[in-house]
N, CA and C atoms of all chains as a GROMACS GRO file, in nm:
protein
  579
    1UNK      N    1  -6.539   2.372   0.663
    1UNK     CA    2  -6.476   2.257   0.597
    1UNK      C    3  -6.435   2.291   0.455
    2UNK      N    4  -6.301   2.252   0.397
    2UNK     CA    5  -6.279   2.319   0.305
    2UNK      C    6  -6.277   2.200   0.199
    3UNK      N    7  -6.256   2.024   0.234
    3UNK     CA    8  -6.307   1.927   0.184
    3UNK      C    9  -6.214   1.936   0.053
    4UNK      N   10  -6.100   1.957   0.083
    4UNK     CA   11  -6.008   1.922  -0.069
    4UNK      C   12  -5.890   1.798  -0.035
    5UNK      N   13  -5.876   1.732  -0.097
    5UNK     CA   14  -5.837   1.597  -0.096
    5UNK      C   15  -5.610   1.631  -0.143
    6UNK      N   16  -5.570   1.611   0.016
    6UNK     CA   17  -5.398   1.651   0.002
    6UNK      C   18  -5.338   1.480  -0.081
    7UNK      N   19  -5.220   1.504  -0.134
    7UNK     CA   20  -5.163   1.403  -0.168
    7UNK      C   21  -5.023   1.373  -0.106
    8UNK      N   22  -4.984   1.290  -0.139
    8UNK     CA   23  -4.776   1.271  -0.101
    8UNK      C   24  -4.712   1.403  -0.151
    9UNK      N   25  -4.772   1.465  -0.307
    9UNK     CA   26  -4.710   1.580  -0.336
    9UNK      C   27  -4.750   1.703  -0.196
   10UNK      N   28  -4.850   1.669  -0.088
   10UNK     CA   29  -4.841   1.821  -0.022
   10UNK      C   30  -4.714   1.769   0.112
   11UNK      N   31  -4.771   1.648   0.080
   11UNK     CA   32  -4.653   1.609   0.252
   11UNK      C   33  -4.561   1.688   0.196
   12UNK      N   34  -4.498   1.596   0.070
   12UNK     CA   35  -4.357   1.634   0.033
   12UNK      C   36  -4.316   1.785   0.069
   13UNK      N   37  -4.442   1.868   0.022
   13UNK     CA   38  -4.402   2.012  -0.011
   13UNK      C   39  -4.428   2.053   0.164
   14UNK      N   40  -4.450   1.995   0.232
   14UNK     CA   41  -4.459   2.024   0.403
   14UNK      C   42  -4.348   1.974   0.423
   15UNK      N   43  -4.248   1.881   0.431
   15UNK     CA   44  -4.129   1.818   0.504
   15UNK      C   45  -4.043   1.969   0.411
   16UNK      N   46  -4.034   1.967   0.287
   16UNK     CA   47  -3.975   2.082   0.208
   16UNK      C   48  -3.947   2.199   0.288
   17UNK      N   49  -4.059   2.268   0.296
   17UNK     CA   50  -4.083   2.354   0.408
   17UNK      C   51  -4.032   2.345   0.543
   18UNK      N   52  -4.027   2.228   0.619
   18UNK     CA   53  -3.994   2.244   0.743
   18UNK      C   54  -3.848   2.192   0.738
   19UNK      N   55  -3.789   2.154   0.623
   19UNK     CA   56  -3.610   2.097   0.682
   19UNK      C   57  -3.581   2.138   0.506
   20UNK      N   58  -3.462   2.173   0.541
   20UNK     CA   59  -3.375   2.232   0.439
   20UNK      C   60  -3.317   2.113   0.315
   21UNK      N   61  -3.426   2.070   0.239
   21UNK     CA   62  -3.356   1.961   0.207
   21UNK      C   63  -3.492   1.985   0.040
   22UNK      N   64  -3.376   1.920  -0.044
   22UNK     CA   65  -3.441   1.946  -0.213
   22UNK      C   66  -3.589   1.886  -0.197
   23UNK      N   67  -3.681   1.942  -0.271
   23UNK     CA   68  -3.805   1.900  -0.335
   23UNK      C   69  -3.772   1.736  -0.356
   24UNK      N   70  -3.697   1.703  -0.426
   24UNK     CA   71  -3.694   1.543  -0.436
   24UNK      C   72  -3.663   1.453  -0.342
   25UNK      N   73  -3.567   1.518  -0.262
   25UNK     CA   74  -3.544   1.465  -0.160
   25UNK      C   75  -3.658   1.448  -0.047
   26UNK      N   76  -3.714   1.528  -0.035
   26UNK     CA   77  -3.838   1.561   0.046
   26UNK      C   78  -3.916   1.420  -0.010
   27UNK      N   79  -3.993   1.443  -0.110
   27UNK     CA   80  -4.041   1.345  -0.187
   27UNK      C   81  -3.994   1.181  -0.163
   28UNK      N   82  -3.830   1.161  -0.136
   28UNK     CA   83  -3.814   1.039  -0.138
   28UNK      C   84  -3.837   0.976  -0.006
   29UNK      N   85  -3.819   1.107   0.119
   29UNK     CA   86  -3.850   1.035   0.272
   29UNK      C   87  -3.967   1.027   0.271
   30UNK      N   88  -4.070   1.052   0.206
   30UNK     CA   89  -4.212   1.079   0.212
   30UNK      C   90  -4.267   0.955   0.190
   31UNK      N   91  -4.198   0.895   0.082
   31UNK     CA   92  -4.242   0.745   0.011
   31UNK      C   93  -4.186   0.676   0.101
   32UNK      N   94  -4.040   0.704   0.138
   32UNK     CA   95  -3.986   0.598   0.234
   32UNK      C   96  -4.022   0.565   0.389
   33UNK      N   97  -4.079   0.628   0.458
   33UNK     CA   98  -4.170   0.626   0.585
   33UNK      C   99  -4.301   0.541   0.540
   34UNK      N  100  -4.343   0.579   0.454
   34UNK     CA  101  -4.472   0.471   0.390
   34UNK      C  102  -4.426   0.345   0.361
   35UNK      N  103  -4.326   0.331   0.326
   35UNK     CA  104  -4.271   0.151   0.237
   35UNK      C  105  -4.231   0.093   0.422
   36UNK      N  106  -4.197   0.186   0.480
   36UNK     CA  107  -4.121   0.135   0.593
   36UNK      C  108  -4.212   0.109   0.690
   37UNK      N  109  -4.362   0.164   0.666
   37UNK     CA  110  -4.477   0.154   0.750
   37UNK      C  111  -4.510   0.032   0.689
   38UNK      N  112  -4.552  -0.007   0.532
   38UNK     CA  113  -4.625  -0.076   0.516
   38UNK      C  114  -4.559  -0.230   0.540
   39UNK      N  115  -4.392  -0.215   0.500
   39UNK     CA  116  -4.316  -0.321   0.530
   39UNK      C  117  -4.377  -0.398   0.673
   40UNK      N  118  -4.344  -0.343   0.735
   40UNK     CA  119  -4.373  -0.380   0.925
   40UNK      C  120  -4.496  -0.437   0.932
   41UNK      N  121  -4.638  -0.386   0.837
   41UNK     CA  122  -4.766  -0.457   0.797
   41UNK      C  123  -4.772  -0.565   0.792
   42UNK      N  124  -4.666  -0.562   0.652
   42UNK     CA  125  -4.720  -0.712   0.604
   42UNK      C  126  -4.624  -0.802   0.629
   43UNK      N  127  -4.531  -0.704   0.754
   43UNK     CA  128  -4.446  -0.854   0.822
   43UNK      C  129  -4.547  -0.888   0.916
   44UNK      N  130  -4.724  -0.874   0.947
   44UNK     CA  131  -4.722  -0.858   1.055
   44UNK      C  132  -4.704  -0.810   1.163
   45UNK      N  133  -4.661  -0.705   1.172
   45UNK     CA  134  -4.632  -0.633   1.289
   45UNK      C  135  -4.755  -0.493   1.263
   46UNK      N  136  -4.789  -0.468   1.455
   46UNK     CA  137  -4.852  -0.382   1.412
   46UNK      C  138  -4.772  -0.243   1.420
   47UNK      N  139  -4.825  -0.107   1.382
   47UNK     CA  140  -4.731   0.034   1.341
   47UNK      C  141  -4.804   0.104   1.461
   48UNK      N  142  -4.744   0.173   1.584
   48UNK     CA  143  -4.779   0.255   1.670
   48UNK      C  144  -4.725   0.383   1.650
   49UNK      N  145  -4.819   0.466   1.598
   49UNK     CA  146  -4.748   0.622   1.568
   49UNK      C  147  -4.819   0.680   1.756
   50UNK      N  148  -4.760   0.717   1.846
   50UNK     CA  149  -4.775   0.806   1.931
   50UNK      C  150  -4.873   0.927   1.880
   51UNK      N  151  -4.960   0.979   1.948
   51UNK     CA  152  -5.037   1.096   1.917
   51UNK      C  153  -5.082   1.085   1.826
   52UNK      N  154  -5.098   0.944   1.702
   52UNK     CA  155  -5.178   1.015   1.584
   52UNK      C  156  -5.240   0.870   1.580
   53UNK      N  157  -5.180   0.801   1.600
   53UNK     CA  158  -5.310   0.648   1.597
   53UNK      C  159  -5.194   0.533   1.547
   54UNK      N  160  -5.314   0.390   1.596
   54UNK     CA  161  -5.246   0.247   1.560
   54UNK      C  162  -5.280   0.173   1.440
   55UNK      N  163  -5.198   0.102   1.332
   55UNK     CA  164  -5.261   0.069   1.234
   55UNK      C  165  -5.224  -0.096   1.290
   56UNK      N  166  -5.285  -0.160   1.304
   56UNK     CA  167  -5.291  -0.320   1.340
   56UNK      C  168  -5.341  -0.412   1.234
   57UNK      N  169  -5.332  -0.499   1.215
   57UNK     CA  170  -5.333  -0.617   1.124
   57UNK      C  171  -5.411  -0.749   1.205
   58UNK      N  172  -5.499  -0.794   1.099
   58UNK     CA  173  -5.637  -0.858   1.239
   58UNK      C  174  -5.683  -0.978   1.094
   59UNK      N  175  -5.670  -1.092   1.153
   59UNK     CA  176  -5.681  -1.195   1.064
   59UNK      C  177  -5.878  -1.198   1.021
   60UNK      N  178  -5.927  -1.263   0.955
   60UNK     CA  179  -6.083  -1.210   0.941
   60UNK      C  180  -6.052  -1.396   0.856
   61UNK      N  181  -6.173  -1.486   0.966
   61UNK     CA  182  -6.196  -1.614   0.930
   61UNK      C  183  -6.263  -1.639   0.791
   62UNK      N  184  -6.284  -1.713   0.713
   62UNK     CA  185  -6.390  -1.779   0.645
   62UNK      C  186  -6.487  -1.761   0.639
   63UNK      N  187  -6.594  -1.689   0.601
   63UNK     CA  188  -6.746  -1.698   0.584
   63UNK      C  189  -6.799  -1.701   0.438
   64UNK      N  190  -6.912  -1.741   0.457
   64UNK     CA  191  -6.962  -1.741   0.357
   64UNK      C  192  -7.055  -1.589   0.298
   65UNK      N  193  -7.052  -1.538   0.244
   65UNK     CA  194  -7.092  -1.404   0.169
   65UNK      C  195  -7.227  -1.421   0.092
   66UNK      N  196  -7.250  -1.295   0.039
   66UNK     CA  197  -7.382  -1.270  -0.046
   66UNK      C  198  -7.377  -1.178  -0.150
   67UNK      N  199  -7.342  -1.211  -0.254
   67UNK     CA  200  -7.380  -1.110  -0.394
   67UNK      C  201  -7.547  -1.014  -0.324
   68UNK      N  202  -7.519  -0.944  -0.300
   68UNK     CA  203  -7.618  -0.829  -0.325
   68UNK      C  204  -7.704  -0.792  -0.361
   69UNK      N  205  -7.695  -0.808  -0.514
   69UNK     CA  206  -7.749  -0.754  -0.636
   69UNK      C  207  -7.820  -0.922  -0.621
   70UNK      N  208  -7.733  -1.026  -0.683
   70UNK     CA  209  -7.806  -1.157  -0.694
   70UNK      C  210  -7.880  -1.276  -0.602
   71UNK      N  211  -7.840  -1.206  -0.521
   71UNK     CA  212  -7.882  -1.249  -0.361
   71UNK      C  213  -7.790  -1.434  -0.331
   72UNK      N  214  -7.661  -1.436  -0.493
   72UNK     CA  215  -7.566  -1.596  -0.476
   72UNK      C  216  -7.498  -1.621  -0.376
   73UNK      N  217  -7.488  -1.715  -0.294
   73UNK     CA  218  -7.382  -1.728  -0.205
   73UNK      C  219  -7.270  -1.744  -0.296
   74UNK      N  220  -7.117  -1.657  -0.192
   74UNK     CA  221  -6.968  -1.676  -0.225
   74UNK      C  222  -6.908  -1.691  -0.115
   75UNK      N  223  -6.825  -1.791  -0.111
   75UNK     CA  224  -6.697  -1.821  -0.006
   75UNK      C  225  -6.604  -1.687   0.013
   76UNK      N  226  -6.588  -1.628   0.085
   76UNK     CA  227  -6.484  -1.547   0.159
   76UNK      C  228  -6.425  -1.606   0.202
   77UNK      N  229  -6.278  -1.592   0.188
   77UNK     CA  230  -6.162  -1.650   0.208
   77UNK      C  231  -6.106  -1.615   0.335
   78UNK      N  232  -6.039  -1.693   0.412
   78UNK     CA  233  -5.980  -1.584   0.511
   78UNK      C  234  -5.882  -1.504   0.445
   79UNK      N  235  -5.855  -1.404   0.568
   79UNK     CA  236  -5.805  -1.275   0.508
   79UNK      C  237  -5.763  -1.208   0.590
   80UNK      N  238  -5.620  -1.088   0.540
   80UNK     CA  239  -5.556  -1.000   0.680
   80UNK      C  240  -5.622  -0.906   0.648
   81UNK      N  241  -5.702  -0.868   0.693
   81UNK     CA  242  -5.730  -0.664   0.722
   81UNK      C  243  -5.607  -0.579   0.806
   82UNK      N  244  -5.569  -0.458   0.743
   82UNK     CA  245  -5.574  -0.337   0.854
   82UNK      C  246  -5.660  -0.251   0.870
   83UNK      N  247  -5.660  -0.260   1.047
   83UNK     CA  248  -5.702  -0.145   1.067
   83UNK      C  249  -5.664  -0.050   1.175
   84UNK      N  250  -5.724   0.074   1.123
   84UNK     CA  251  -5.630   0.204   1.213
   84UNK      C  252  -5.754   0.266   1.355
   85UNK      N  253  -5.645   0.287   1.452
   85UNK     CA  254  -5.747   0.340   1.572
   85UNK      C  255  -5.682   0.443   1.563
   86UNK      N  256  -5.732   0.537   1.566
   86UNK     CA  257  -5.666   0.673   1.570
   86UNK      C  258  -5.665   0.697   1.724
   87UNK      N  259  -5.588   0.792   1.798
   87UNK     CA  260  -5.517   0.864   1.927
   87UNK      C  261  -5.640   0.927   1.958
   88UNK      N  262  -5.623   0.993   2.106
   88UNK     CA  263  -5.746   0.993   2.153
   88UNK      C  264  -5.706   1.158   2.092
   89UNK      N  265  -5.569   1.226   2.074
   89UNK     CA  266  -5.515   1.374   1.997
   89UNK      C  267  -5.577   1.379   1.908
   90UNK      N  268  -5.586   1.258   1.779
   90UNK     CA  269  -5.633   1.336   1.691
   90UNK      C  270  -5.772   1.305   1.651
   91UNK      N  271  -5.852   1.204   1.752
   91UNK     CA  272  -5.996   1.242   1.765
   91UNK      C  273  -6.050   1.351   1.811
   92UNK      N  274  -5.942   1.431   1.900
   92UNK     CA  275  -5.980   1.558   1.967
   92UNK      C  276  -5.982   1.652   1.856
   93UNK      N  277  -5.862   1.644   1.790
   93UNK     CA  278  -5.800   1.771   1.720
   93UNK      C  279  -5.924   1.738   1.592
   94UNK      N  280  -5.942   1.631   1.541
   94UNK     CA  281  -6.021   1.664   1.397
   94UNK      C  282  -6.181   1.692   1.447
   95UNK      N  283  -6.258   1.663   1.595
   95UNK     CA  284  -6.380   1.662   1.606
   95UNK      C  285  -6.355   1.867   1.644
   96UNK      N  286  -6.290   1.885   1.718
   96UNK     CA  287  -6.259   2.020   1.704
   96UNK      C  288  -6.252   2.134   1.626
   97UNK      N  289  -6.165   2.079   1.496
   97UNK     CA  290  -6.164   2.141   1.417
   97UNK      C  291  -6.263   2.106   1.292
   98UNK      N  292  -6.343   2.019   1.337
   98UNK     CA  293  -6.495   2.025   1.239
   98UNK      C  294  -6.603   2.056   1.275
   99UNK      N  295  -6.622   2.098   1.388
   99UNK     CA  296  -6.715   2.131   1.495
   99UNK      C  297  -6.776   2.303   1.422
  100UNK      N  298  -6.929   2.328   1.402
  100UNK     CA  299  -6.941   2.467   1.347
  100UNK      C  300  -7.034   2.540   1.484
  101UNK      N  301  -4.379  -0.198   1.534
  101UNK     CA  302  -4.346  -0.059   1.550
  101UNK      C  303  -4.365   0.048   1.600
  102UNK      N  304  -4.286   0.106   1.647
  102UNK     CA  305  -4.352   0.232   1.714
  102UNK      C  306  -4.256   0.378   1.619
  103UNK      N  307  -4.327   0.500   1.700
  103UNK     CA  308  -4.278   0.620   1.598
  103UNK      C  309  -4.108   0.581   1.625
  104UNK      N  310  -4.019   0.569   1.746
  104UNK     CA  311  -3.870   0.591   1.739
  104UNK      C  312  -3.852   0.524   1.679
  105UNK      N  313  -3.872   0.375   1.630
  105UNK     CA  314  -3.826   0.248   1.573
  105UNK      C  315  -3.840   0.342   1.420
  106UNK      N  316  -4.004   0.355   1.364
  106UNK     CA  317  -3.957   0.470   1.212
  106UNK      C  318  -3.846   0.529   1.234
  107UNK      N  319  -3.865   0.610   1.267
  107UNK     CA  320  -3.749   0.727   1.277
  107UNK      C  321  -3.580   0.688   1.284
  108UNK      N  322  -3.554   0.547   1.331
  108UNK     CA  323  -3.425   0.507   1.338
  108UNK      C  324  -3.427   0.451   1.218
  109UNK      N  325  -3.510   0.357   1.144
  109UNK     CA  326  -3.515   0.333   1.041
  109UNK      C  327  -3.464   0.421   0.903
  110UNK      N  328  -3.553   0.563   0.949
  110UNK     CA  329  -3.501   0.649   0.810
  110UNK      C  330  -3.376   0.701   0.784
  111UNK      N  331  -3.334   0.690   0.980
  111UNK     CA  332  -3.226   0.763   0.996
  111UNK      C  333  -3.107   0.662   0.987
  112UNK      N  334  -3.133   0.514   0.966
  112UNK     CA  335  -3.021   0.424   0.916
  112UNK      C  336  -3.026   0.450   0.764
  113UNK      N  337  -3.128   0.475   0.683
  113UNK     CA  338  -3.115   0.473   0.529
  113UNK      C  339  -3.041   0.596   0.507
  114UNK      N  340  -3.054   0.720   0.546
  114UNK     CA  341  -3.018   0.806   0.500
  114UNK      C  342  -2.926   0.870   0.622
  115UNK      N  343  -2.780   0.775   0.624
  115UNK     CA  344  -2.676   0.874   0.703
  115UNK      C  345  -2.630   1.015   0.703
  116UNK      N  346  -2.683   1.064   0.565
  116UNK     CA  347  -2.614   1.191   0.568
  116UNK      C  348  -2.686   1.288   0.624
  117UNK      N  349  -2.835   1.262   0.701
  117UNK     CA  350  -2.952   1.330   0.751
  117UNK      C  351  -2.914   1.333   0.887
  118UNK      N  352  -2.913   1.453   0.987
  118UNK     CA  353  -2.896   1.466   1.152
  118UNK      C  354  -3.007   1.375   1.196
  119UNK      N  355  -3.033   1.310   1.270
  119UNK     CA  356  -3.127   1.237   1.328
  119UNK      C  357  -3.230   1.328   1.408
  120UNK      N  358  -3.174   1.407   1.444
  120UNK     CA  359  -3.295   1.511   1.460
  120UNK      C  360  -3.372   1.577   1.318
  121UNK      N  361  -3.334   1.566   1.224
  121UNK     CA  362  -3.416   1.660   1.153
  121UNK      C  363  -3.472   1.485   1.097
  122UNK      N  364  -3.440   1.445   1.099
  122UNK     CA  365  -3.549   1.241   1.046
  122UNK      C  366  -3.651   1.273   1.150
  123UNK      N  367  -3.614   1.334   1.309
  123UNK     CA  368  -3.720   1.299   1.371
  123UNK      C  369  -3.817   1.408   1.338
  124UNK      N  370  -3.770   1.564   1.268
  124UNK     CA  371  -3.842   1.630   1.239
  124UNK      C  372  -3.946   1.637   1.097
  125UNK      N  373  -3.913   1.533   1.044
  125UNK     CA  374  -3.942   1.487   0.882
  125UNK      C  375  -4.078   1.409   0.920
  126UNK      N  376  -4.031   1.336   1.001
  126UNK     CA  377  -4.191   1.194   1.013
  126UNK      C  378  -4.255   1.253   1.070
  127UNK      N  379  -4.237   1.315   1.212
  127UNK     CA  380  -4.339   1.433   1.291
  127UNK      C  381  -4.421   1.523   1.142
  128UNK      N  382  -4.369   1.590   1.106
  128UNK     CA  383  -4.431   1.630   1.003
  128UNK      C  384  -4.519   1.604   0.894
  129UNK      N  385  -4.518   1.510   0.858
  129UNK     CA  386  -4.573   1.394   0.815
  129UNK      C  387  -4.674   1.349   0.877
  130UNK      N  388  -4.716   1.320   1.020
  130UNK     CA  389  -4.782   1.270   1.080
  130UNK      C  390  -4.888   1.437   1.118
  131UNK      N  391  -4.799   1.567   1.112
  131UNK     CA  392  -4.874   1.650   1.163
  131UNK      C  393  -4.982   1.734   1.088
  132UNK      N  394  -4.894   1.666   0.953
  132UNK     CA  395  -4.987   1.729   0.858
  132UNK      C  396  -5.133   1.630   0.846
  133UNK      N  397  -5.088   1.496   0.820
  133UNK     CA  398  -5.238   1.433   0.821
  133UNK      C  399  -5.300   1.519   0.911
  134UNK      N  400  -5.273   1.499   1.025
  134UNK     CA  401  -5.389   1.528   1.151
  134UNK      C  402  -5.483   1.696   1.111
  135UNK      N  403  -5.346   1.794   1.080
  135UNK     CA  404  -5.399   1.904   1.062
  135UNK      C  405  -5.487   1.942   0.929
  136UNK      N  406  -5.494   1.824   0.818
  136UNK     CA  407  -5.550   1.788   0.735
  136UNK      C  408  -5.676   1.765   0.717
  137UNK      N  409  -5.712   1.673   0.821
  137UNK     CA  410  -5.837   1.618   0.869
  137UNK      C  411  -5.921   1.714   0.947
  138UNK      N  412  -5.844   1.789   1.046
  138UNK     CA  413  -5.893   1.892   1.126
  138UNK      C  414  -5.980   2.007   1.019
  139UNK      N  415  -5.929   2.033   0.914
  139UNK     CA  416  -5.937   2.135   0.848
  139UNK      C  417  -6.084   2.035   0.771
  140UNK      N  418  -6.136   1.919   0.760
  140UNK     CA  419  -6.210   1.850   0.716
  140UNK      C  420  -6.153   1.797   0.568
  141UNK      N  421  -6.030   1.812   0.541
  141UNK     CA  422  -5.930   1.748   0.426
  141UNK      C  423  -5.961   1.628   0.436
  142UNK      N  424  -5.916   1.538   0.299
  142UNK     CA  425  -5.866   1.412   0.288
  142UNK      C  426  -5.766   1.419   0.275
  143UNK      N  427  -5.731   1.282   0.296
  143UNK     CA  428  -5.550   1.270   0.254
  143UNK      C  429  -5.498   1.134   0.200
  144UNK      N  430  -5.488   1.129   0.063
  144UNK     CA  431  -5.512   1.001  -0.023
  144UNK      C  432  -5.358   0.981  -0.071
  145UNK      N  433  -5.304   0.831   0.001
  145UNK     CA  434  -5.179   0.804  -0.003
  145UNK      C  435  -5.203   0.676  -0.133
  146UNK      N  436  -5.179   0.703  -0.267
  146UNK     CA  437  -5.231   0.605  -0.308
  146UNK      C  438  -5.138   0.432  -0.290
  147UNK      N  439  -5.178   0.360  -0.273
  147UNK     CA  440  -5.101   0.242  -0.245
  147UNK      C  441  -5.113   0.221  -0.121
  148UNK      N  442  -5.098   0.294  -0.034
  148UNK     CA  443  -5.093   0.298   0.125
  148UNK      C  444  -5.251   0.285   0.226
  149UNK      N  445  -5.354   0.393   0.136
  149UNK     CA  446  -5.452   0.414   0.216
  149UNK      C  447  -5.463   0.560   0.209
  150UNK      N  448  -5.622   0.588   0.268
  150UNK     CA  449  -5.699   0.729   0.258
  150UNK      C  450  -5.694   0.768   0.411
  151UNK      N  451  -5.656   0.893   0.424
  151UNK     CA  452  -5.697   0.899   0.555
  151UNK      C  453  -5.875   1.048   0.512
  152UNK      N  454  -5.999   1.019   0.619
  152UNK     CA  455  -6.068   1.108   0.566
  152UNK      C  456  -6.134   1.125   0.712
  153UNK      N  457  -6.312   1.197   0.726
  153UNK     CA  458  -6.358   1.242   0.806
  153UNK      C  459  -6.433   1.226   0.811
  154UNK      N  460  -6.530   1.116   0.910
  154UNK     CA  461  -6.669   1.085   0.883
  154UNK      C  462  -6.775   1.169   0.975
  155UNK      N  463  -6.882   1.223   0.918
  155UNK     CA  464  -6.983   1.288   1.027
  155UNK      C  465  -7.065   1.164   1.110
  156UNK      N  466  -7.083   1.159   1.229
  156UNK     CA  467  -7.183   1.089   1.325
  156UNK      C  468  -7.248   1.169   1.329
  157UNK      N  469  -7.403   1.172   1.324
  157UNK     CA  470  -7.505   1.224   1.340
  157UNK      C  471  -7.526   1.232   1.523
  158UNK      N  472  -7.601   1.344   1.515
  158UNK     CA  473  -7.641   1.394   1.687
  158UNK      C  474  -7.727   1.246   1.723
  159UNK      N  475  -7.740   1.189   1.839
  159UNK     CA  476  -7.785   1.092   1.864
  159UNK      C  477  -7.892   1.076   2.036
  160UNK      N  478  -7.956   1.005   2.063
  160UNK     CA  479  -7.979   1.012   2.243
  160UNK      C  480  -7.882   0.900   2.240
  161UNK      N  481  -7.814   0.883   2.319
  161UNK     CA  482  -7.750   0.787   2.371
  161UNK      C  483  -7.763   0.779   2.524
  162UNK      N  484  -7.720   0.650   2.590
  162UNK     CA  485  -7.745   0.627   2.696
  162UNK      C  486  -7.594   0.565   2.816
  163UNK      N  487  -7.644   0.617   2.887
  163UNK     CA  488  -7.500   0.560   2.982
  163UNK      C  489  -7.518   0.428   3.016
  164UNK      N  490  -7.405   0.369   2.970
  164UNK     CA  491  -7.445   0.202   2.991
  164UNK      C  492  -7.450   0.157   3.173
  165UNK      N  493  -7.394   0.278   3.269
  165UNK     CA  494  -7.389   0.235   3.389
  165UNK      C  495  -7.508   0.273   3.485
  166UNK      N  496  -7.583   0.365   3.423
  166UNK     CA  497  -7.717   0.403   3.498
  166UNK      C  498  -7.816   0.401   3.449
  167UNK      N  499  -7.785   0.379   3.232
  167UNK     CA  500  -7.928   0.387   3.165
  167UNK      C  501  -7.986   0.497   3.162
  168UNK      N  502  -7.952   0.633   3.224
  168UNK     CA  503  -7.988   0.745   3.198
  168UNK      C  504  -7.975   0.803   3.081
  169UNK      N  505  -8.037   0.910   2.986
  169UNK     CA  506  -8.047   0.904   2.844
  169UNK      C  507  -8.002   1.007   2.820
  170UNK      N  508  -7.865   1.057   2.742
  170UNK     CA  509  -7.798   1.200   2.732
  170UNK      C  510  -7.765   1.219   2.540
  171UNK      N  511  -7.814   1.381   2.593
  171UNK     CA  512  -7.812   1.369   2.405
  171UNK      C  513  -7.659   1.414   2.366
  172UNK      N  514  -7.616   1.322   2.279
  172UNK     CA  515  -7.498   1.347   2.257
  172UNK      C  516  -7.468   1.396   2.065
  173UNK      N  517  -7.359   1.498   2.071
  173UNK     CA  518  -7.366   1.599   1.948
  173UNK      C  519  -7.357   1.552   1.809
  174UNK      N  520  -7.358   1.593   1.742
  174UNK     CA  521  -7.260   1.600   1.623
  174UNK      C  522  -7.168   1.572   1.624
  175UNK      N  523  -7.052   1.498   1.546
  175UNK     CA  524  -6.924   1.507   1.574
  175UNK      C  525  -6.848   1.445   1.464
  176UNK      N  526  -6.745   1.472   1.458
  176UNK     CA  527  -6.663   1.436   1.320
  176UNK      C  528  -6.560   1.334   1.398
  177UNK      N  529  -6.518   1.221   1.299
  177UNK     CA  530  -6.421   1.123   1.339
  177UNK      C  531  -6.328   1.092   1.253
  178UNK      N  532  -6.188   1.050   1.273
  178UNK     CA  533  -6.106   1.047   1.198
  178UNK      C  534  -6.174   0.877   1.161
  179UNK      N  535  -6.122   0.859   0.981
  179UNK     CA  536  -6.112   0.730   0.974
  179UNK      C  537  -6.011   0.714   0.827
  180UNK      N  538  -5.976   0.575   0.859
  180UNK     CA  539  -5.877   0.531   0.750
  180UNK      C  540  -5.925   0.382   0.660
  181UNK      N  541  -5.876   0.390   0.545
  181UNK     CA  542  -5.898   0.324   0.446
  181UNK      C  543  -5.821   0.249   0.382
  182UNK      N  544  -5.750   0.122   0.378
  182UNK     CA  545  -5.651   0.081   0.342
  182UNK      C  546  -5.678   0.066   0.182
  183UNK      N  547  -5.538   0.138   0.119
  183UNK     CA  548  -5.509   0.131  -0.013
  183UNK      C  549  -5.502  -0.067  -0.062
  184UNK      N  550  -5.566  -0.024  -0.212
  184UNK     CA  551  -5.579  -0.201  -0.271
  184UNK      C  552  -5.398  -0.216  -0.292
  185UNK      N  553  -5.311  -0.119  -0.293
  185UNK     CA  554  -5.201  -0.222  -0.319
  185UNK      C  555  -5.150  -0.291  -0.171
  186UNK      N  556  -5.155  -0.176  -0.060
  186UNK     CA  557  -5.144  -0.288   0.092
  186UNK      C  558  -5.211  -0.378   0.137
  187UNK      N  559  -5.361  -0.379   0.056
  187UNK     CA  560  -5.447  -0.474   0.127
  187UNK      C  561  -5.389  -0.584   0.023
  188UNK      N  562  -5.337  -0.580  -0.085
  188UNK     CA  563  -5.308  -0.689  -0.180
  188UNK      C  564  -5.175  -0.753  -0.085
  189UNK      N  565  -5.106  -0.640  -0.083
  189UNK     CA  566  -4.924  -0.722  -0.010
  189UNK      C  567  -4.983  -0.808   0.179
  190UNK      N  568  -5.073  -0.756   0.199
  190UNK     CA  569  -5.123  -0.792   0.296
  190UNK      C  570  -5.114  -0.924   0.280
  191UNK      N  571  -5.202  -0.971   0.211
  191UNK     CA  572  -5.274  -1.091   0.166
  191UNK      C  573  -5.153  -1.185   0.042
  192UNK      N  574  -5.013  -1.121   0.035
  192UNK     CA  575  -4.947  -1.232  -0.019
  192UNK      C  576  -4.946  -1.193  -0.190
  193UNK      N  577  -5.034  -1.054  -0.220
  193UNK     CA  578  -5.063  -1.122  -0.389
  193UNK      C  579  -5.014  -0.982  -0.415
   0.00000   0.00000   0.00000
């Protein structure tokens, strides 16, 4: 495990690499697949990437909560969560490739 | 959404791109997370969400159809983290 944390700058410099197209340019489809993912979110809709997983949007009711530390009750609001199920590929591919 | 619906998407914003190489842009994108994670990487989209790698500990577990008791391994799992600016647009704010 080599445990170093990639950013948008490595995508970028991966799309760079694989299609003939400027560093900035690279950079701008990089952001724009993300705005275009997250758009579809928070229209509600859920995002099905094939082979790499589902990010879905799941309403979460009203409850009442607990400070922790103070042991106070707080109202939790309802609320949208996402969340992602990853493909059964890349449960394979990452338990695989972390496996010693 | 699904991946073609992206992919027509990028490939309506940016006409001057072959639609094959849009479809080779998001594939890429998607192949690197995975090969990211594999490698035990994170991958921190800020605004968007983390993608990272959680260890499950070796466990006995049991087959829920016979109750027989099988030890099952180690194993690493993909998981994701939604960034505070999507969980904010989520929620309207």
């Amino acid at each position: 495990m080599s445990n170093k944390t990639l950013t948008r700058m490595d995508l970028s410099e991966a799309v760079f690499r694989e299609v003939g197209l400027s560093r900035n340019e690279s950079a701008q489809l990089v952001e724009s697949v993300l705005a275009h993912m997250s758009d579809a979110l928070v229209k509600g809709q859920n995002v099905k990437i094939s082979s790499f997983g589902t990010f879905s949007v799941r309403d979460k009711a009203a409850r009442v909560g607990r400070n922790p530390k103070t042991g106070q009750e707080v109202p939790i609001h309802p609320r949208r969560v996402l969340t992602f199920r990853p493909s059964h590929l890349m449960k394979d591919r990452v338990a695989a490739g972390n496996k010693q | 959404m699904i991946r073609s619906e992206l992919i027509q998407r990028i490939a309506d914003d940016n006409p001057h791109l072959y639609q094959r190489d849009v479809e080779r842009i998001v594939n890429t994108i998607f192949e690197e997370i995975i090969e990211a994670m594999s490698r035990g990487d994170r991958v921190e989209l800020r605004g968007f969400g983390a993608f990272s790698v959680k260890k499950r500990d070796a466990r006995t577990g049991r087959n829920p159809r016979t109750g027989e008791s099988v030890e099952v391994e180690e194993k690493h799992v993909p998981f994701f983290k939604t960034g505070k600016l999507l969980r904010d647009r989520l929620n309207g704010k």
